[in-house]
VOGU-3710 file (C-alpha; in Angstrom, 3 decimals, decimal comma):
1> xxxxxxxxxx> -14,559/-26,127/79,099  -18,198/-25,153/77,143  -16,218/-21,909/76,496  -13,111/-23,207/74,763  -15,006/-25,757/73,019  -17,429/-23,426/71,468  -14,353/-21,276/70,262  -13,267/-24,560/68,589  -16,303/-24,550/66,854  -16,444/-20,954/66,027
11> xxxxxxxxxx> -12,503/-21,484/64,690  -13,609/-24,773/62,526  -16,438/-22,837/61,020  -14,381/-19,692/60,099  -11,503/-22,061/58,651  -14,344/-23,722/56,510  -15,540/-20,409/55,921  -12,259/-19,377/54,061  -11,731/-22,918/52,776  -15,463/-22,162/50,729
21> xxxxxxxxxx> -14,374/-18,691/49,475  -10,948/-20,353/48,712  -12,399/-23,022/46,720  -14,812/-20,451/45,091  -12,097/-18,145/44,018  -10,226/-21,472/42,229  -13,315/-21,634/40,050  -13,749/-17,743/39,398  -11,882/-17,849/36,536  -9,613/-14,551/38,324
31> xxxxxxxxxx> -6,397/-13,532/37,037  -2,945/-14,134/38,334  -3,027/-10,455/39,710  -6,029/-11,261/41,356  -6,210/-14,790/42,661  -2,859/-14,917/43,965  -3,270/-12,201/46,917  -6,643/-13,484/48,218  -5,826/-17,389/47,299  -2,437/-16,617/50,070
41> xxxxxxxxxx> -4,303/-14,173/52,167  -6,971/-16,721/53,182  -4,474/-19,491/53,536  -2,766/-17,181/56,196  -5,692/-16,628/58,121  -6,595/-20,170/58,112  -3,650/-21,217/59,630  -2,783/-18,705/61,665  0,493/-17,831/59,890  3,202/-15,193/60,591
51> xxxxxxxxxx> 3,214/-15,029/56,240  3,532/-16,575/53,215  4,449/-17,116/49,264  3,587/-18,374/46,295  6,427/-19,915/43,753  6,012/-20,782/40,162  8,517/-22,761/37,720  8,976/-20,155/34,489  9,689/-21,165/31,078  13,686/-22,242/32,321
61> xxxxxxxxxx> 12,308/-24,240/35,383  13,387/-21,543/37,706  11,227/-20,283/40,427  9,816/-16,857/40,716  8,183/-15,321/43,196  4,368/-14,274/42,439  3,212/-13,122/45,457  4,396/-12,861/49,326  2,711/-11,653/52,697  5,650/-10,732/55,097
71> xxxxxxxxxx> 7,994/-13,127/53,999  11,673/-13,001/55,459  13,565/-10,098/53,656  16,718/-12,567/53,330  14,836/-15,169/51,100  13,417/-13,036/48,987  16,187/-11,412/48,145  17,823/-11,718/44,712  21,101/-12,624/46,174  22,577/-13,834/49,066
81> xxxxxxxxxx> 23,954/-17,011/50,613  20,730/-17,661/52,931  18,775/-16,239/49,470  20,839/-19,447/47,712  20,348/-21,956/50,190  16,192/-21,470/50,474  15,929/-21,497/46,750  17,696/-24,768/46,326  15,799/-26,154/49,108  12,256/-24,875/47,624
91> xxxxxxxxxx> 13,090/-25,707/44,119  14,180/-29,499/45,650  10,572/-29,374/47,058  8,551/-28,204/43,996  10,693/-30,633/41,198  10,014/-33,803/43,765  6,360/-33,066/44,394  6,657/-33,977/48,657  4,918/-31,666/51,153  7,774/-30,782/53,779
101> xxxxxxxxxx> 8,612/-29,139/57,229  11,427/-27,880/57,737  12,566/-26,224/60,940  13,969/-23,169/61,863  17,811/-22,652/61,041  17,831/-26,004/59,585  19,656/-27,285/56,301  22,829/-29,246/54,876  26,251/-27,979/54,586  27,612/-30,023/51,591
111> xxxxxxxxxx> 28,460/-28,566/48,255  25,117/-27,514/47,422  23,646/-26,442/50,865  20,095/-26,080/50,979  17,819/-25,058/53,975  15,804/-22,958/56,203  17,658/-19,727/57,252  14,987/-18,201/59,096  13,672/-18,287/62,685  9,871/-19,957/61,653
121> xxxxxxxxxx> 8,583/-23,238/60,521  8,708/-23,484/57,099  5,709/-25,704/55,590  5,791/-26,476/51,967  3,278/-27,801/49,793  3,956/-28,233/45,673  1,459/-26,819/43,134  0,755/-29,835/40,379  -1,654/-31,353/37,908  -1,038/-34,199/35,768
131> xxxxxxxxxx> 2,126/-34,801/37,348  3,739/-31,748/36,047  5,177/-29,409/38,858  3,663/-25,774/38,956  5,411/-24,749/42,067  4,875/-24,513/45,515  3,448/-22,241/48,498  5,311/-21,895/51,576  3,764/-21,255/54,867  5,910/-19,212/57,405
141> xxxxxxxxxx> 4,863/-20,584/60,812  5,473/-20,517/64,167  8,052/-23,655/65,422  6,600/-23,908/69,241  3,424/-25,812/67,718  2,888/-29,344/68,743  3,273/-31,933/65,853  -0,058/-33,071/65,702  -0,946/-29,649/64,561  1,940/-29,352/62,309
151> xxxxxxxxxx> 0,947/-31,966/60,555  -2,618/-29,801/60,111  -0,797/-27,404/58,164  0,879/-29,964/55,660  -2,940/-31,203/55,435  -5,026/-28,352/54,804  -1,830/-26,917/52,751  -1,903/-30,106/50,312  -5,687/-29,562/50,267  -5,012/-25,639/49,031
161> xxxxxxxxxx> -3,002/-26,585/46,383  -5,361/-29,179/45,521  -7,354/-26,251/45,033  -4,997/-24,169/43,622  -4,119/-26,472/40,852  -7,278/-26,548/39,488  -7,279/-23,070/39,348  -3,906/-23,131/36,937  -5,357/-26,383/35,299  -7,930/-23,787/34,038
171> xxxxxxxxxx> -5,504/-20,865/33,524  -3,146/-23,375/31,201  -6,586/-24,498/29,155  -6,917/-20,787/28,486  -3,672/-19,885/27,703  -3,400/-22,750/25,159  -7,041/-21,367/23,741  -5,576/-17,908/23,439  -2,488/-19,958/21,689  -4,188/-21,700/19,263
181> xxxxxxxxxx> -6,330/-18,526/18,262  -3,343/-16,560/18,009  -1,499/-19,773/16,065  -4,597/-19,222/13,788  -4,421/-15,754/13,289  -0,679/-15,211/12,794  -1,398/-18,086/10,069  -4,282/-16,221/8,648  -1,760/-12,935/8,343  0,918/-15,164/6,540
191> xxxxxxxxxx> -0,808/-16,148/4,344  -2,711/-12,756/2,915  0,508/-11,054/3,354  2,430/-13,160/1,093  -0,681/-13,833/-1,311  0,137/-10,413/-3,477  3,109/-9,117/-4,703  1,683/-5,674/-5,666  3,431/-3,205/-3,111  0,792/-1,338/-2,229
201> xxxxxxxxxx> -1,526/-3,789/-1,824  1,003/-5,641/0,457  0,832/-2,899/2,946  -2,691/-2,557/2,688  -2,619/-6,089/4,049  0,081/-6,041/6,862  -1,656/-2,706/8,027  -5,417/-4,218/8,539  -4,587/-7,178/9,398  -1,535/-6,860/11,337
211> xxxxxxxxxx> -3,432/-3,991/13,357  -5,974/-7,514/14,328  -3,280/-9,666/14,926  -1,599/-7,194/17,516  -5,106/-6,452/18,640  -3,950/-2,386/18,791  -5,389/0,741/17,165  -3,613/1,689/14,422  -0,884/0,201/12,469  1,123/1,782/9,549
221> xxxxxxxxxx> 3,322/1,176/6,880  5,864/3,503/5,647  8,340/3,191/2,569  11,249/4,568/1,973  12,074/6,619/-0,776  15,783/8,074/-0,937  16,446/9,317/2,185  12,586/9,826/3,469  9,594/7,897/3,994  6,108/7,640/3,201
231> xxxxxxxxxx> 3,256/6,421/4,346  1,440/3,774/2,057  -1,058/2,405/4,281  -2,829/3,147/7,267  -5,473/0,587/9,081  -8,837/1,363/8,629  -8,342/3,843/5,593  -8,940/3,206/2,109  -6,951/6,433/0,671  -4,736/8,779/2,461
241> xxxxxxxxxx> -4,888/12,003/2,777  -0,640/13,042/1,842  -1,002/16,374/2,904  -3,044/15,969/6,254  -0,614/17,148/9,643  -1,003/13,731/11,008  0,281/12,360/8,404  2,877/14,496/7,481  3,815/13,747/11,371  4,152/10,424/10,356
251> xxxxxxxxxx> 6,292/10,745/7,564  8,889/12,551/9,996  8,788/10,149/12,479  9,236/7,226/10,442  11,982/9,609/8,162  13,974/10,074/12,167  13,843/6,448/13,282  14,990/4,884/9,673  17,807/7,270/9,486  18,813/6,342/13,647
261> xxxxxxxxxx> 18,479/2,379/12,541  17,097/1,584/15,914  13,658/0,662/17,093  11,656/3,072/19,268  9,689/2,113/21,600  7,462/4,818/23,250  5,762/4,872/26,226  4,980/8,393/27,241  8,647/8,746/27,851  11,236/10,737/25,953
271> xxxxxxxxxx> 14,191/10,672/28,334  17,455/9,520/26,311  16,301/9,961/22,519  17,699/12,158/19,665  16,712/15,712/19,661  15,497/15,045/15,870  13,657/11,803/17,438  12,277/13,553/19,870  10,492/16,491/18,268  9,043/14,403/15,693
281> xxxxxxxxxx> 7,972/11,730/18,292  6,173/15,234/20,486  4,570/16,513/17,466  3,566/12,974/16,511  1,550/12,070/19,839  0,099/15,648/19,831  -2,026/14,750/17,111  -2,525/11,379/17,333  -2,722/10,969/21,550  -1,062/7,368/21,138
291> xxxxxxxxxx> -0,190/6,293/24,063  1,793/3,488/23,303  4,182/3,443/19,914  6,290/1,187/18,742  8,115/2,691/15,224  10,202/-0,485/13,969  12,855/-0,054/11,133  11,861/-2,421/8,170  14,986/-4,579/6,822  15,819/-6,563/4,063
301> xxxxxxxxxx> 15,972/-10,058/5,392  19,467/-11,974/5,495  18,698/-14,556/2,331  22,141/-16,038/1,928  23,091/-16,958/5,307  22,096/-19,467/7,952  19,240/-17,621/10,140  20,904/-17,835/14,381  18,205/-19,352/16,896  17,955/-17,584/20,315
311> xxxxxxxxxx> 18,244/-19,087/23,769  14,185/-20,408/23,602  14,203/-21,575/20,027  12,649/-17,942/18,357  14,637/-16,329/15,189  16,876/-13,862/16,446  15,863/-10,777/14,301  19,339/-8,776/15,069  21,105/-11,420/13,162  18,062/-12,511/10,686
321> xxxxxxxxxx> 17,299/-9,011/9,268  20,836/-7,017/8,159  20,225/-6,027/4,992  19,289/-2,039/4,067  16,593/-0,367/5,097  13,324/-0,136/2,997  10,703/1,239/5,533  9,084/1,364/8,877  6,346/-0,532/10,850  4,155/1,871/13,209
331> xxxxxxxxxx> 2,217/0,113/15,860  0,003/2,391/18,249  -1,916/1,813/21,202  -4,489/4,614/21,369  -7,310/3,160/23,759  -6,600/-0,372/23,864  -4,390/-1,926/26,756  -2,251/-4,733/25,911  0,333/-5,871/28,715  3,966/-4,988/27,621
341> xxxxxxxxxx> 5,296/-8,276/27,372  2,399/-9,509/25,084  2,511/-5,934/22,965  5,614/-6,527/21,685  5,720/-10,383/21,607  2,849/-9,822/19,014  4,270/-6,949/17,376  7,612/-9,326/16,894  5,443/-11,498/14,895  3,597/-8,746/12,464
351> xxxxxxxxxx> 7,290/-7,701/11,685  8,413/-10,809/11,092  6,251/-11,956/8,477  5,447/-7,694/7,597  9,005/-7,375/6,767  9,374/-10,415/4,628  6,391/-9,886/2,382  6,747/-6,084/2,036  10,434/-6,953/0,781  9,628/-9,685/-1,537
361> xxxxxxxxxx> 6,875/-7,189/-2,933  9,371/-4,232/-3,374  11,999/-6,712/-4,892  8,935/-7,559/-7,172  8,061/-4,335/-8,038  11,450/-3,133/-8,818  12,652/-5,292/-11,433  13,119/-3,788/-14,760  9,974/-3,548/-16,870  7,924/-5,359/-14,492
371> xxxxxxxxxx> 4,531/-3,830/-15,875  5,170/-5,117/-19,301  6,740/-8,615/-17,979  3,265/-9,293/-15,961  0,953/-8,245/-18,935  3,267/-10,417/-21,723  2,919/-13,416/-19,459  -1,210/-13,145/-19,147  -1,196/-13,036/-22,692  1,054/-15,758/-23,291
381> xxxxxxxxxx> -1,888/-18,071/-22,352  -4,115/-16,844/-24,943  -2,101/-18,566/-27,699  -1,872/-22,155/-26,379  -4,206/-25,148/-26,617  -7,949/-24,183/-27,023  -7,446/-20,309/-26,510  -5,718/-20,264/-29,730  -8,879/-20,181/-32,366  -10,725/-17,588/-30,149
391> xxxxxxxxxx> -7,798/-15,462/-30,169  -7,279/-15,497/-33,619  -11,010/-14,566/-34,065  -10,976/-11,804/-31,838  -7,708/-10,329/-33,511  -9,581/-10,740/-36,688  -12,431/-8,914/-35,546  -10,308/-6,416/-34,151  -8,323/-5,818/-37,626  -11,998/-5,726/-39,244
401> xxxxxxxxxx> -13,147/-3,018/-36,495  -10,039/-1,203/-37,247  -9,938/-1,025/-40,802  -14,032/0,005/-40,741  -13,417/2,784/-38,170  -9,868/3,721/-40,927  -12,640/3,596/-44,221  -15,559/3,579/-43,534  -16,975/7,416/-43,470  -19,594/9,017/-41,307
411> xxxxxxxxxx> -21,175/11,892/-40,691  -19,598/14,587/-38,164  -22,390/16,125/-35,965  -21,255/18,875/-33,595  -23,659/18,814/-30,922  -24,501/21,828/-29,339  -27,519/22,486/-26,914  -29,751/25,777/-26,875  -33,195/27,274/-26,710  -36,482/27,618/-28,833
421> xxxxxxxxxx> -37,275/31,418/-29,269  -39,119/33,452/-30,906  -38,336/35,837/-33,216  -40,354/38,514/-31,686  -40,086/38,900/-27,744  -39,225/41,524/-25,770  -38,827/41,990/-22,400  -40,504/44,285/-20,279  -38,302/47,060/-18,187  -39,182/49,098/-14,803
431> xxxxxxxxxx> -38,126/52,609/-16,526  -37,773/54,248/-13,096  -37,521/52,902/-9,381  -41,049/52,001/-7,791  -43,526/49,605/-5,790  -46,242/47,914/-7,857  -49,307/48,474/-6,866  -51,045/47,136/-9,573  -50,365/44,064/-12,580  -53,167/44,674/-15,048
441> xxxxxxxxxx> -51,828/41,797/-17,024  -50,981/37,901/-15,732  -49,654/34,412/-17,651  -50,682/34,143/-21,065  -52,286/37,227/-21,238  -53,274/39,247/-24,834  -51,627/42,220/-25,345  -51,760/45,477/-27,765  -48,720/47,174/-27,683  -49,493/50,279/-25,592
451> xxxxxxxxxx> -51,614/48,579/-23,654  -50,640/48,978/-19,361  -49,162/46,192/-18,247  -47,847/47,437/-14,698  -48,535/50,270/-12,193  -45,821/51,988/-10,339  -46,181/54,015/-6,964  -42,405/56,286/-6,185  -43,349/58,403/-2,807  -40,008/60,150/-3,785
461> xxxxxxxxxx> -41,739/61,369/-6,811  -44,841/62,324/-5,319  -43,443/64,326/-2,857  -40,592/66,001/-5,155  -44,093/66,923/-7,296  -45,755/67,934/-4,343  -42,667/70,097/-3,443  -42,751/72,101/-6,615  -46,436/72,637/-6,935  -45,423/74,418/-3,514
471> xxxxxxxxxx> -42,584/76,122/-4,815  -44,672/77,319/-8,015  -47,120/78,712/-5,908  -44,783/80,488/-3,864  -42,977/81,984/-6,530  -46,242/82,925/-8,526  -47,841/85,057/-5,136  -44,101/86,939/-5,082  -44,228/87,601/-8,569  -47,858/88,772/-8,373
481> xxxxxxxxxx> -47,056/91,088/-5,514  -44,238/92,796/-7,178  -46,394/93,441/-10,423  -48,929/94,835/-7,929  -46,503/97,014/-6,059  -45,182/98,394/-9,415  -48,643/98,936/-11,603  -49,912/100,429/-8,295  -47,171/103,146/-7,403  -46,786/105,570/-10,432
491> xxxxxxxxxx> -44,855/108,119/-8,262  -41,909/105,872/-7,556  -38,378/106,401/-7,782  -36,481/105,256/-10,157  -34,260/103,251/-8,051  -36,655/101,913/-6,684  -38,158/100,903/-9,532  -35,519/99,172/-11,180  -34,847/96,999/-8,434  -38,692/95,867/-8,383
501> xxxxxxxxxx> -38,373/95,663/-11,946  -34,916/93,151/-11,352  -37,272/91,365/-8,574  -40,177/90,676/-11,272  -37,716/89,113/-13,861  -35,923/87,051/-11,156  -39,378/85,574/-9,990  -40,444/85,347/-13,892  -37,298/83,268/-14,403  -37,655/81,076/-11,631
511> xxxxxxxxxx> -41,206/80,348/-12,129  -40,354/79,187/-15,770  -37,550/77,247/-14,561  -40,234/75,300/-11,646  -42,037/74,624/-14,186  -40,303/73,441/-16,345  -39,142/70,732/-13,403  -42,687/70,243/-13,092  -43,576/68,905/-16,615  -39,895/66,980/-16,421
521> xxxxxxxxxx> -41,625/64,931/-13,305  -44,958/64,799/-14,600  -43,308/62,583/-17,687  -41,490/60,717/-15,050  -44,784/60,090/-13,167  -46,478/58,887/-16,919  -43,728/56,374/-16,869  -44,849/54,686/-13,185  -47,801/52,964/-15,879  -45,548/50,525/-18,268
531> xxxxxxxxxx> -46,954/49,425/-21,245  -46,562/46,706/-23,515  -43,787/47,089/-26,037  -45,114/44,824/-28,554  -48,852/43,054/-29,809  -48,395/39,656/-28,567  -48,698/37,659/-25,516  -47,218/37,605/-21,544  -44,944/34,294/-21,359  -43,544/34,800/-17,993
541> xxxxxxxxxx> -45,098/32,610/-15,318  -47,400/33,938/-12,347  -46,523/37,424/-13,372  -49,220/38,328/-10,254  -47,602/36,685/-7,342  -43,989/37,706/-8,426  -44,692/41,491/-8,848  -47,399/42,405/-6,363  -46,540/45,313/-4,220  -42,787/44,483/-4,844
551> xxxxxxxxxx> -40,249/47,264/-5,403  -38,456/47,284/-8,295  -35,298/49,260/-9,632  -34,517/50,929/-12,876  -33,449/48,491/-16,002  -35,492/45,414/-13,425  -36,668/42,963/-15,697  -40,706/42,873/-15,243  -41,813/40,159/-17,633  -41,484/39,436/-21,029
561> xxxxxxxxxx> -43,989/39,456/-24,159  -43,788/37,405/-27,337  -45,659/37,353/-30,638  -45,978/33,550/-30,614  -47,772/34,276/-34,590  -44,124/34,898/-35,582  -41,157/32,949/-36,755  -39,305/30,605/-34,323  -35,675/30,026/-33,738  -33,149/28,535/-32,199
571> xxxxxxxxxx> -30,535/29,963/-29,735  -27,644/27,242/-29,623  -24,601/27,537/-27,611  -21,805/25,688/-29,408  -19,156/24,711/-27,044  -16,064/27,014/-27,813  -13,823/23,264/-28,838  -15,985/22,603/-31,039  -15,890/25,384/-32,995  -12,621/24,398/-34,697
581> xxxxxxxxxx> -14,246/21,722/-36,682  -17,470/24,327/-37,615  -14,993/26,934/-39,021  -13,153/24,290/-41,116  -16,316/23,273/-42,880  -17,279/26,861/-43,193  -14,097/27,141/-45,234  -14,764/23,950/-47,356  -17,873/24,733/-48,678  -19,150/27,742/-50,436
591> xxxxxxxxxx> -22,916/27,013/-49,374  -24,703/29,808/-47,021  -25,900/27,810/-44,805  -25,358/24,642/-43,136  -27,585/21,378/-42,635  -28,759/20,987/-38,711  -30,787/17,912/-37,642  -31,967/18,694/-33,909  -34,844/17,171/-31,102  -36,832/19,176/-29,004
601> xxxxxxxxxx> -37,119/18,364/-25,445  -40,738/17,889/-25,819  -40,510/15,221/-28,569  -36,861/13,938/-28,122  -38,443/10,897/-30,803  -38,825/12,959/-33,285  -35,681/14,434/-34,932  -36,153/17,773/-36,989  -34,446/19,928/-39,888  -32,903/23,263/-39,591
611> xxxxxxxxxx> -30,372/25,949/-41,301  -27,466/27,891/-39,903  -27,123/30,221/-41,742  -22,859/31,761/-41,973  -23,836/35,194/-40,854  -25,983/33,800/-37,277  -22,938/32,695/-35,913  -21,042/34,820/-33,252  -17,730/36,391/-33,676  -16,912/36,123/-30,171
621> xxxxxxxxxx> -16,807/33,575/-27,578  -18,249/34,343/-24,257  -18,474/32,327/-20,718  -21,645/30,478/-19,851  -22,034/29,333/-16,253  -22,967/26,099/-17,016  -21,722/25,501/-20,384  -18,178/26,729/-20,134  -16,685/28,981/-22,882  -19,225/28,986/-25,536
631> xxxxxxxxxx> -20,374/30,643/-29,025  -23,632/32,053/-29,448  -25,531/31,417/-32,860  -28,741/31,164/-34,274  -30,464/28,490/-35,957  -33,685/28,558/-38,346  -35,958/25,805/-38,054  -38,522/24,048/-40,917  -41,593/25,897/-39,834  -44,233/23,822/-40,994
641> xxxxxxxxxx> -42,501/20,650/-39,457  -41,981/22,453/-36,212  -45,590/23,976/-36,104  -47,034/20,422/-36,463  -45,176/19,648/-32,725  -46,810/22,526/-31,375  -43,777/24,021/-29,923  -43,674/25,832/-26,717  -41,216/29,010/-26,410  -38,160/28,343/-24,364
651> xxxxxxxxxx> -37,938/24,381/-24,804  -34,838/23,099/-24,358  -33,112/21,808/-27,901  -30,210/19,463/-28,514  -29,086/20,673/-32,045  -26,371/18,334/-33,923  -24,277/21,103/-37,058  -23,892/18,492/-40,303  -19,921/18,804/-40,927  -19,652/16,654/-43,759
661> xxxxxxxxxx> -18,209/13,022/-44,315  -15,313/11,879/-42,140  -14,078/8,953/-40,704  -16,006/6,965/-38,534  -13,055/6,305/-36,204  -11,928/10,555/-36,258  -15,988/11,167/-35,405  -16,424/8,303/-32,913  -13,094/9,052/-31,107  -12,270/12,849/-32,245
671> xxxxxxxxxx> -12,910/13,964/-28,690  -10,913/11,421/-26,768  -7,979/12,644/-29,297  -7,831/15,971/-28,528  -8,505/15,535/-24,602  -5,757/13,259/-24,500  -3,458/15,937/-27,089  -4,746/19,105/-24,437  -3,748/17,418/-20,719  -1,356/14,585/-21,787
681> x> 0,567/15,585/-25,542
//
C-alpha cells in the first residue's frame, strides 16, 4: 500500500511538473511552430494518452489541423465518410464551447451524421477567450477507464486550454500589433507614392519604400519602352549604373516576363518556364544570388469599369488591372526570410498602390507639352493679386539689364596665364654622360661665365684613355725597334729592307692615328668640368643635394643661370580659343603692339602695365599638359613699375590682352556662346 501510494505521489508531482512547463510555455511568447508540439506533447504525457490534436477555426470558420501525435489515419484524412462524420462532430464541439466524451464507435445517423469512428475515447475540450471560439484539442484515450477518471481528463483538459488560450490571447494582440504597423506603413507608402507625379521620382519612391513595406532586399522598377524595359530605380541606389551586367540582367528579365504577361514567381525552381524566361531568370540569380524573386507585370488599371471583389472582400487584381502593359515590379529576397504566404500578401499590396501611381505618373508625363504646361502654370501666379507689382519690377529690371548688357560697351580682356622670365637665362647641359663628383656652385650663387660649375667622373673615359696611352706606347717601342733594326743593318737585302721600311710607315701611321684619338678624348675629358655659360647667377634650388654623386646623361639639364641685372618678361600661354578674338584685333588696328594689364602672383593687389608686341606672338599652336592647346607669346613689362615689386624669376602671372571696346553682354557671356555653339549648335 506505502508503495502504490508513493507512486501516486511521484505521478501527481510529474503531472504538476508538466502542468508548470505547460503553463510556462503559454507565457513564452513561442510561435505556432513551436508551442503547438510541446503544448500537445505534455498534455499526452499528462494523461497518459494513446495521442492527440490540436484544431483551429481559419478565416471561413473551418477547422484545420495544426498539429497531431498519432492520431487515427481515418480522421485526419481529407476525405472520407468517417473523415466527414468526426469533423462535423468536432466543429459541433468547438462552435458550442462544451467539453465532451464521446465513446468509441459512437455517433448519429441522421442527415448530417456526426461521431466518433474510432476505437478510443475521444475527450474534447474548446480553445476560447472572450467568448470567441479558437478551436479545440482532442485527446485520444483509452475507453476501459473508470468515469471518475474520465472526468479527470475533461478537467485538466479544460484547465490546458485555459492555458492555451492565453497563449493565442497573446498571439492575436500581436498579430493585430503587426496589423496596425503594417496598416501604418502601407498608408505611409500611399501616400509618398501618389505625392509626385514626376516618373522617375515615382519609382524612386515605390522602390525604397516599397522594398520597407515588403521588408525584402531589393526592389526594382522597370519601364517599358517599345518592346523592352528599363530599369529606373533600384532600392538603395541613387544613380544606376545602365551598362553594369546586373543590370543589364535585369533589363532582360523584366523585357521576358512583360512580353509572357504572366507573373513569375521564383523560388530556386525553373521547372515549367519559357526557355527565353529561363535563361534570363539563370543569368539573373547568377549575379544577384536572390533567392527568392517575384518579377510582376505592371498594368494599366481598369478606370472605366466597376472593380470585382474576391471571395474575402480584397480587389481581385486579374479583373482590376487589364489595361497594357507599362513595366515590371522586381521584388527579391536575398538574405531576408519572409514566410511565403506573408511575401506575397505584402508584395500584393506594393503592386497595388506601385502600379497605380507609376501609371498616373506616366499618363502625367506623357501628355503633350507637359514641360511647358507645368512651367506656364507656376508663372501664372506671378501675375495675380500682390505678385503683380513685383513682377512688373523685376521684368523692368530685367529689360534694363538687357538693354545695358545690348549698349553699354566694355572692355574685352583675354586672359591668359604665364611666367616671369628673364631675358637672359640659360640652362646648364651635361655635354657628355658622367657621375658628379663635385658642384662647385649651389642656390643663388655668383657666376663669371667660364667659371666651373660641375665636375664629371666617366670610368668609360678613363679607361678608353688609359687604353690608348697603352696602345701609343706599344706602337711607339715597335716603331722604335724597326728604325733600330734598319739604321743598324747596312748590309741588308733589299727585300728585306723594303718590307721593314713598309713596317716603319705602318707603325708611323698608326701612331699618328692613336694619337690623334688621344687628343679627341682628352677634349672629351676637358668637358667632364662644365662651366657657366653666362655672368649671372644659379636660380635652381638646392643645386647640392640634387646633383651630388648622381649620374647624369648627355643633353641632362644641370641647372640653370640668369642675369637677374637684365630685362624681364613675360612668357604667357594664351589658350588656343582665345586666339580668335586676339587675331581680329590684330587686324583692326595698325598699332605694334597691344595694351596688357596683368598681376603677379606675389602682389595679386596690385595690377601692372605691359606690351605685346605683333611679332612675340607664336605662329603655331602647341599642347600644354595642363593648359590644353595653347599659343606661346611674349610679353614686355613696365620695368620701373615692375622693379619697384621686386620681382622674383619664375612667378606665376595672370596677364589680361586689351581687345578693344565691345559689348558688355558679348564680353560677360562670349564664352558661354561659343561653348554652347561648339557641343550643342
Amino acid at each position: 500500500m506505502s508503495v502504490n501510494q508513493q507512486t501516486v505521489e511521484e505521478t501527481k508531482q510529474q503531472i504538476r511538473g508538466l502542468v508548470n512547463e505547460i503553463a510556462a510555455l503559454a507565457k513564452s511568447g513561442a510561435t505556432a511552430e513551436e508551442f503547438y508540439p510541446e503544448f500537445l506533447q505534455r498534455i499526452v504525457t499528462a494523461l497518459a494518452a494513446t495521442g492527440g490534436a490540436v484544431w483551429l477555426l481559419d478565416d471561413d470558420r473551418q477547422l484545420k489541423l495544426q498539429y497531431q501525435i498519432n492520431a487515427e489515419p481515418t480522421v485526419v484524412a481529407p476525405d472520407g465518410e468517417d473523415a466527414e462524420r468526426h469533423r462535423r462532430l468536432i466543429k459541433r464541439v468547438a462552435m458550442t464551447g462544451q467539453t465532451l466524451l464521446v465513446p468509441p464507435y459512437s455517433g448519429t445517423t441522421d442527415g448530417d451524421a456526426e461521431g466518433n469512428p474510432t476505437r478510443w475515447l475521444l475527450v474534447l475540450a474548446p480553445l476560447k477567450h472572450d467568448g470567441n471560439a479558437d478551436g479545440l484539442i482532442e485527446v485520444f484515450q483509452r475507453p476501459d477507464t473508470a468515469p471518475e477518471t474520465q472526468k479527470g481528463y475533461v478537467r485538466f483538459l479544460q484547465q490546458m486550454c485555459e492555458l492555451a488560450a492565453e497563449w493565442l490571447r497573446s498571439q492575436k494582440l500581436r498579430f493585430f500589433s503587426d496589423k496596425q504597423v503594417l496598416w501604418q506603413q502601407a498608408d505611409s507608402f500611399a501616400r509618398a507614392a501618389h505625392e509626385s507625379l514626376d516618373l522617375k521620382e515615382t519609382a524612386y519612391i515605390v522602390a525604397n519604400e516599397g522594398r520597407r513595406l515588403v521588408g525584402c532586399d531589393r526592389v526594382s522598377v522597370a519601364i517599358k519602352r517599345g518592346n523592352h524595359c528599363r530599369v529606373q530605380a533600384i532600392s538603395g541606389q541613387d544613380t544606376i549604373e545602365t551598362r553594369s551586367n546586373i543590370v543589364s540582367a535585369l533589363n532582360r528579365l523584366a523585357t521576358c516576363v512583360v512580353a509572357a504577361g504572366e507573373p513569375l514567381w521564383h523560388d530556386g525552381s525553373t521547372e515549367d518556364l519559357p526557355p527565353q524566361i529561363e535563361e534570363a531568370l539563370e543569368e539573373y540569380v547568377d549575379l544577384s544570388y536572390g533567392r527568392n524573386i517575384a518579377v510582376l507585370p505592371l498594368r494599366e488599371p481598369d478606370r472605366g469599369g466597376k472593380q470585382e471583389l474576391g471571395a474575402a472582400g480584397e480587389v481581385d487584381r486579374d479583373h482590376a488591372h487589364r489595361g497594357a502593359v507599362i513595366g515590371a515590379l522586381i521584388v527579391e529576397q536575398i538574405e531576408s526570410d519572409l514566410p511565403a504566404e506573408i511575401f506575397r500578401a505584402r508584395v500584393d499590396l506594393l503592386y497595388e498602390h506601385g502600379t497605380r501611381a507609376i501609371a498616373n505618373s506616366l499618363s502625367h508625363s506623357n501628355l503633350f507639352l507637359m514641360p511647358i504646361w507645368r512651367t506656364l502654370g507656376k508663372t501664372s501666379s506671378l501675375f495675380k493679386g500682390r505678385a503683380l507689382p513685383k513682377t512688373v519690377a523685376a521684368l523692368v529690371a530685367l529689360t534694363v539689364v538687357t538693354l545695358g548688357l545690348i549698349f553699354v560697351p566694355m572692355e574685352l580682356q583675354l586672359e591668359a596665364e604665364g611666367k616671369l622670365e628673364p631675358d637672359a637665362r640659360r640652362e646648364v647641359f651635361a655635354p657628355i654622360d658622367g657621375e658628379v663628383i663635385e658642384v662647385l656652385a649651389d642656390h643663388a650663387a655668383i657666376v663669371q661665365a667660364g667659371q666651373p660649375l660641375v665636375r664629371l667622373r666617366n670610368r668609360q673615359l678613363e679607361m678608353e684613355m688609359t687604353e690608348l696611352l697603352g696602345q701609343i706606347q706599344t706602337t711607339t717601342a715597335e716603331y722604335n725597334r724597326v728604325r733600330g733594326v734598319l739604321t743598324a743593318s747596312k748590309a741588308m737585302e733589299p727585300n728585306e729592307r723594303r718590307q721593314l721600311q713598309g713596317e716603319e710607315f705602318e707603325f708611323q701611321v698608326r701612331l699618328e692615328a692613336l694619337r690623334d684619338k688621344l687628343r679627341l678624348q682628352r677634349e672629351r675629358a676637358e668637358q667632364l668640368t662644365i662651366t657657366a655659360p653666362i655672368d649671372g647667377m644659379v636660380v635652381s634650388w638646392d643645386v647640392e643635394k640634387m646633383l651630388r654623386s648622381r649620374p647624369v646623361m648627355t643633353g641632362q639639364v644641370l641647372m640653370e643661370v640668369a642675369d637677374l641685372n637684365q630685362p624681364l618678361h613675360l612668357e604667357v600661354q594664351m589658350p588656343d580659343k582665345r586666339m580668335g578674338h586676339l587675331d581680329r584685333r590684330l587686324r583692326e588696328v595698325d598699332e605694334p603692339t597691344l595694351p596688357v594689364r596683368y598681376i603677379l602672383a606675389t602682389h595679386p593687389d596690385e595690377p601692372m602695365s605691359a606690351v605685346l608686341p605683333r611679332e612675340q606672338v607664336q605662329l603655331r599652336a602647341q599642347v600644354d599638359p595642363e593648359h590644353g592647346s595653347t599659343v606661346q607669346m611674349r610679353m614686355i613689362p613696365d620695368r620701373e613699375e615692375l622693379l619697384q615689386r621686386a620681382p622674383r624669376p619664375g612667378a606665376k602671372v595672370i596677364a589680361n590682352v586689351q581687345c578693344g571696346k565691345r559689348a558688355a553682354g558679348f564680353v560677360l557671356f562670349h564664352e558661354v556662346y561659343e561653348w554652347l555653339c561648339k557641343f550643342l549648335f
